[in-house]
SEVOPA-458834 format. One record per residue (C-alpha): residue number from 1; residue in one letter; x, y, z. Coordinates in steps of 0.02 Angstrom, whole numbers, plus 50000, padded with zeros to 5 digits. Layout:
SEVOPA-458834
   vokol   loro      px      py      pz
     NUM      A       X       Y       Z
...
//
This chain:
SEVOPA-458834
   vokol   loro      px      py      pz
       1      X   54373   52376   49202
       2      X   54266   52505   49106
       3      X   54087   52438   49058
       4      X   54005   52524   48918
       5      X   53802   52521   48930
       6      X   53744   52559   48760
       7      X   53565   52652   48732
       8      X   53490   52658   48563
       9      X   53319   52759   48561
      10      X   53171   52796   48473
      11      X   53022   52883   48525
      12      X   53024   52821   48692
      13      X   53033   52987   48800
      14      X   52938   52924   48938
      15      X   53056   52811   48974
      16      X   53210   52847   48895
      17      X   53278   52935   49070
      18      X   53235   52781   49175
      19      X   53334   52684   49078
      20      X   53490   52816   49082
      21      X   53459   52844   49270
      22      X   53471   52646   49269
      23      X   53656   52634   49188
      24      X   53721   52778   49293
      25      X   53688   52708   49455
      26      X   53777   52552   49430
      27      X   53904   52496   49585
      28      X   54020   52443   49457
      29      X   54192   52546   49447
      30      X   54180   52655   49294
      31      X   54029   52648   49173
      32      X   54042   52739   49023
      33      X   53862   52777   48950
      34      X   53829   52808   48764
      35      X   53647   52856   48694
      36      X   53595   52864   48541
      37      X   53425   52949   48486
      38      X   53382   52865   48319
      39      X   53268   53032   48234
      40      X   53158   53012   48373
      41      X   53017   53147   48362
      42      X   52959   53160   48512
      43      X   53056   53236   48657
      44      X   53169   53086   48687
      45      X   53324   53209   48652
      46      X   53260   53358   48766
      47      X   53272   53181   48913
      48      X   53427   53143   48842
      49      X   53515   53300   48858
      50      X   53472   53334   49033
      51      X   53625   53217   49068
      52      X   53739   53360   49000
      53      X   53918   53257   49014
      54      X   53876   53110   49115
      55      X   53835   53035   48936
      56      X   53895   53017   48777
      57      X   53734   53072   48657
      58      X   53712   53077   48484
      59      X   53577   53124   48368
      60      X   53549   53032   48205
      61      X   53441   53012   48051
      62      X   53337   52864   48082
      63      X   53428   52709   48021
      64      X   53347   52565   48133
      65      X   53429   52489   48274
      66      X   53564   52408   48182
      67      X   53642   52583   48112
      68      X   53620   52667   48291
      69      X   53701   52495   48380
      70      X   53837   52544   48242
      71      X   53872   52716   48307
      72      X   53853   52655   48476
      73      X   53974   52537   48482
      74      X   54100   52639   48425
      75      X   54096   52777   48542
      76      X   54088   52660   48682
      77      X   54256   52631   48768
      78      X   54220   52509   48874
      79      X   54301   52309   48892
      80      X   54124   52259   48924
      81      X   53963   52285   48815
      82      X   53782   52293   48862
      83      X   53654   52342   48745
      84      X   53489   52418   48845
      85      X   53339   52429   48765
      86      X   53284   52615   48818
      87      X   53129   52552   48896
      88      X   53203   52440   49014
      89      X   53297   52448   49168
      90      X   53471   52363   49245
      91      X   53486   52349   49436
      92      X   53601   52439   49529
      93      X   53709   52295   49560
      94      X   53699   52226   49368
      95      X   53868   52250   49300
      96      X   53973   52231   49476
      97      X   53892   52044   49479
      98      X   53930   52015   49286
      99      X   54115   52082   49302
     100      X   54109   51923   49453
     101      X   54054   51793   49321
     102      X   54166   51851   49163
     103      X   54320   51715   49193
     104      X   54448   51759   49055
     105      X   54346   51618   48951
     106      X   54188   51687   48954
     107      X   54123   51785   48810
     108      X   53942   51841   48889
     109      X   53873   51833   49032
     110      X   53677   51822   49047
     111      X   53534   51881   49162
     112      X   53337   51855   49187
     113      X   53246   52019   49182
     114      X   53085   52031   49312
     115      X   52920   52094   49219
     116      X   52849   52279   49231
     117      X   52708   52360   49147
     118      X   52759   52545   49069
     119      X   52707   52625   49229
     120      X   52870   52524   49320
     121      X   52739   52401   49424
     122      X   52796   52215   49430
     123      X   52683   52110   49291
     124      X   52756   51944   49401
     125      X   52886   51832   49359
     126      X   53046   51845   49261
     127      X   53091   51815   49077
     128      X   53155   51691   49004
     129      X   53078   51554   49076
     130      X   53252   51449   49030
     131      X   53431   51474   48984
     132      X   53583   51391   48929
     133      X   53757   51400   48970
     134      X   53925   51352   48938
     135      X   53974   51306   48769
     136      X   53809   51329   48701
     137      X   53894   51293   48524
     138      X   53799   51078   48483
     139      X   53626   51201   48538
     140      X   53643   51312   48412
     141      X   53710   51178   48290
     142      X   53562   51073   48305
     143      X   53433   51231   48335
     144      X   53514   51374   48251
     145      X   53471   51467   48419
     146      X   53502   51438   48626
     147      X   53390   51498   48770
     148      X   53443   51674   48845
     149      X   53365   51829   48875
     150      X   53319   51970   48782
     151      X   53436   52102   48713
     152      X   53436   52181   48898
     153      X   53494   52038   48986
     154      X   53670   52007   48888
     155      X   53819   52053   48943
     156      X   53957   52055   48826
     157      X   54181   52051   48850
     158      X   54164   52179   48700
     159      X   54315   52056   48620
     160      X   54182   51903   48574
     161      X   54075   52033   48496
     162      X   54174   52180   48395
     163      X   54214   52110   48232
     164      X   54033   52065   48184
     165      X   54000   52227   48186
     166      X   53979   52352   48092
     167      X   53831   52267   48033
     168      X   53719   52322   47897
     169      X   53599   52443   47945
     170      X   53444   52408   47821
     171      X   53497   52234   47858
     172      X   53444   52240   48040
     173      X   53334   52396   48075
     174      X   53242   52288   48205
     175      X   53324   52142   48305
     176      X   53508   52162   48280
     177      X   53532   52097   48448
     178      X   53525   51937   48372
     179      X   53708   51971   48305
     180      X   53810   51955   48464
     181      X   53665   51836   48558
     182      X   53698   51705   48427
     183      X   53899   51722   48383
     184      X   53971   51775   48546
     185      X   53949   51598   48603
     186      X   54081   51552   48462
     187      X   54201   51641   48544
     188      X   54211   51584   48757
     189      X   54078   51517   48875
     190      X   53911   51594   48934
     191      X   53870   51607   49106
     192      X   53717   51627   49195
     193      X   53687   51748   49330
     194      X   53609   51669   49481
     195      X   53468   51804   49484
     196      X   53373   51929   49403
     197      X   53473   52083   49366
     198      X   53368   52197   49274
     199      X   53167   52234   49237
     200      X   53112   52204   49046
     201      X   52952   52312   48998
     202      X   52799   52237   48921
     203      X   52686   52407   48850
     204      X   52603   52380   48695
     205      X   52427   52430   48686
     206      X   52392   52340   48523
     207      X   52463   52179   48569
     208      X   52449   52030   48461
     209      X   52410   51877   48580
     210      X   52536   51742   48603
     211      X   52662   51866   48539
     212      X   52797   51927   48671
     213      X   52892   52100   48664
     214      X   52846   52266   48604
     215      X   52826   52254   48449
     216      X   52633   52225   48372
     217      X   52686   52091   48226
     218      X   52566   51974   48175
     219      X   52596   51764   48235
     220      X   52647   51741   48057
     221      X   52763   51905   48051
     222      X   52845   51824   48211
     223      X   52897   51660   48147
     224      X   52959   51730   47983
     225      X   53063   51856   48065
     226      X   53137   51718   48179
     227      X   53194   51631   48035
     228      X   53266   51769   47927
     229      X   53361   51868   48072
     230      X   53437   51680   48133
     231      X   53485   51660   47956
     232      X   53561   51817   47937
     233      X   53650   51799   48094
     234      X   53717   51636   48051
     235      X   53770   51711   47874
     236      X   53883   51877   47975
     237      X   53973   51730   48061
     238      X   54023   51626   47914
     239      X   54074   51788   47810
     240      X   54168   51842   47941
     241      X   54233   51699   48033
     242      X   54223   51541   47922
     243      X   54113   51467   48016
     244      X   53984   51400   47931
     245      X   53805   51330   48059
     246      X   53669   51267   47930
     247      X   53556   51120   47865
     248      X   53391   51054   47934
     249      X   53387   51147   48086
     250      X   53253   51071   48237
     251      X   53113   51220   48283
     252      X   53128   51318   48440
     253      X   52999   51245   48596
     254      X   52899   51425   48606
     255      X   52915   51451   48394
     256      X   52816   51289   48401
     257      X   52675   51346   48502
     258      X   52679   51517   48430
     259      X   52657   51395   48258
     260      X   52521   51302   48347
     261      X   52416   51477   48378
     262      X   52457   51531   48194
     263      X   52404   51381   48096
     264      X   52250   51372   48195
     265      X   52182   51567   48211
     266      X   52273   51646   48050
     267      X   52290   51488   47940
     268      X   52291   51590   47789
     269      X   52434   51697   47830
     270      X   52516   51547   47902
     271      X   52710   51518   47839
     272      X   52703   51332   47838
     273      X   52576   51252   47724
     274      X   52617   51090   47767
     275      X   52578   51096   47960
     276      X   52425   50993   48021
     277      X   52414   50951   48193
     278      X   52493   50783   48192
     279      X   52649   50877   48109
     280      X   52672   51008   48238
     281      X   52630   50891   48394
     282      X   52783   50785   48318
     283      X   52900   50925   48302
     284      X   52878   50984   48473
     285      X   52891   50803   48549
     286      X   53057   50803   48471
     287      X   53108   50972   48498
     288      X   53066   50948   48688
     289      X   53178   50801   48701
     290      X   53317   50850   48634
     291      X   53313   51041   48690
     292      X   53438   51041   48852
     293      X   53344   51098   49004
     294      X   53188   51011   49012
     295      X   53109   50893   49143
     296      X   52989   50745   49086
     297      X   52840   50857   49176
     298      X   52892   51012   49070
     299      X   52892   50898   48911
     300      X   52706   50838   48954
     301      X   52629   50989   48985
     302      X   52691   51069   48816
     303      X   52633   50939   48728
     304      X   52461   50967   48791
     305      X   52471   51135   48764
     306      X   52483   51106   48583
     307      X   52364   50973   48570
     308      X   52245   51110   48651
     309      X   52310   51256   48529
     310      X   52254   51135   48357
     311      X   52116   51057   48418
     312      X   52024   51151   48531
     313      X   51877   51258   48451
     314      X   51924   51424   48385
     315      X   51877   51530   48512
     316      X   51939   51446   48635
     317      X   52094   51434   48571
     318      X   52102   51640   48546
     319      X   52082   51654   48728
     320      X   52218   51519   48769
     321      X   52327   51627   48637
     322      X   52385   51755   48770
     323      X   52436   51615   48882
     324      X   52583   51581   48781
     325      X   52697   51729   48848
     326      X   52590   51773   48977
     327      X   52698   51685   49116
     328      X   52541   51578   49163
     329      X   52592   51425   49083
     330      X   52790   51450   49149
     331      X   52743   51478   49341
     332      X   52621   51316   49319
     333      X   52781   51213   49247
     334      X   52892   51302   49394
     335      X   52774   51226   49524
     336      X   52747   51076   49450
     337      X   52942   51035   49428
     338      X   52996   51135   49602
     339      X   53118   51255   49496
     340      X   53142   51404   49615
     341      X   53199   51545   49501
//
């Protein structure tokens, strides 16, 4: 079977080529390798075309990473889909042990991705710190989300995926991925790989604390745009499928703590006026019991990692801040509840 690694780049030169090198080496059978250089203006497409015909490569006008997804899935030939970020990095064995996992019924298979800093060198740990799997479908009815990985870490039977798409480019300039994490799972099971299969890259220098990826929004910029992409998400499926996920939806575990730091160092910005601590320390008690995958120890130590976040002194709460996707807290809950992975 032909898997189809999909690159959409911008201004990332430097590491543009690690990525590429990345998808070619795969043990896999046949890999077919599309890039797409979204107006980057650096030399991202002097990397690119080094590859000469090992790749398909396009150029574009910048249209976000929803138009170049676009382009890139439609040059892609492959049975399989993986979108990689062009600063990360699969392992060589990535898409042989996917191909394992996808049963007939499965519509994606996922994988953690191990932490590096820009210069390749292991940060420690692997993200995320939890997912879900099989039909993930009552999660995302009662969350409007499921735990997985980042865009990276998804591997998708191209059939589960290909009619949400094209989506609309000044729709979903940043975060499209959010498109076939959220409505593949409509369409087969999700399986977890058993191990880390790829290496996500954290390299902001202006980093907002308590804010993961590599993008420098603000804590209130996060949770809105963790709203608005879930509800357009949920929108593409109804339009296109008839199915239609809404209503009072519970908050995400790490949106709640990412709330926490918000309504406590940016309180004017903050995008829920109602919050007080009380509120928020509620929410997450409930959100931790019913969000699968949780152990009583987990659900403690979140709680007091909230109570800390609103009532702790300001500064000391801006130095907890970074805490929140620094892996700190995660290794603490590993040890304390003997997960392994």
């Amino acid at each position: 079977m032909t898997v189809s690694v999909i690159i959409t780049n911008y201004n990332y030169g430097r590491f543009v080529g690690q990525a590429i090198d990345s998808a070619l080496g795969q043990t896999a059978g046949e890999i077919d390798v599309v890039v797409i250089d979204d107006g980057s203006t650096d030399n991202s497409w002097d990397e690119i075309c080094r590859y000469g015909d090992r790749i398909v490569a396009r150029r574009i006008p910048n249209s976000g990473q929803g138009g170049a997804s676009n382009l890139g899935l439609s040059l892609a030939r492959g049975e399989f889909v993986l979108f990689l970020d062009s600063d990360d990095l699969l392992d060589p064995e990535c898409a042989a042990t996917c191909l394992q996992l996808a049963a007939p019924d499965v519509a994606k298979v996922q994988f953690a991705m191990r932490r590096i800093d820009a210069d390749g060198r292991s940060l420690g740990g692997a993200i995320p710190y939890l997912m879900h799997e099989g039909d993930v479908r009552p999660i995302i009815q009662a969350f409007g989300h499921y735990a997985g990985p980042p865009s990276s870490g998804n591997f998708y039977r191209r059939s589960a995926i290909e009619r949400y798409f094209p989506v609309a480019p000044h729709a979903w300039r940043r975060a499209f991925d959010t498109v076939p994490f959220l409505l593949a799972p409509f369409n087969g099971r999700v399986v977890n790989a058993p191990q880390p299969l790829g290496a996500y890259r954290l390299h902001r220098s202006n980093a907002t604390p308590g804010v993961l990826g590599n993008v420098g929004r603000s804590l209130a910029d996060t949770l809105r745009v963790e709203v608005s992409r879930r509800d357009a998400a949920l929108a593409v499926l109804e339009q296109r499928d008839g199915v239609r996920v809404g209503g009072d939806f519970l908050p995400l575990p790490w949106s709640l703590r990412t709330r926490a730091l918000s309504w406590k160092l940016d309180r004017a910005k903050h995008p829920y006026p109602e919050d007080t601590p009380l509120r928020i320390l509620r929410l997450q008690a409930r959100t931790m019991r019913e969000w699968p995958g949780y152990r009583l120890v987990e659900r403690a130590t979140s709680l007091v990692w909230i109570l800390a976040a609103t009532l702790l002194p300001r500064a000391l709460v801006a130095r907890l801040a970074p805490v929140n996707t620094a892996g700190a807290v995660r290794t603490f809950l590993r040890r304390l509840s003997g997960r392994t992975t």
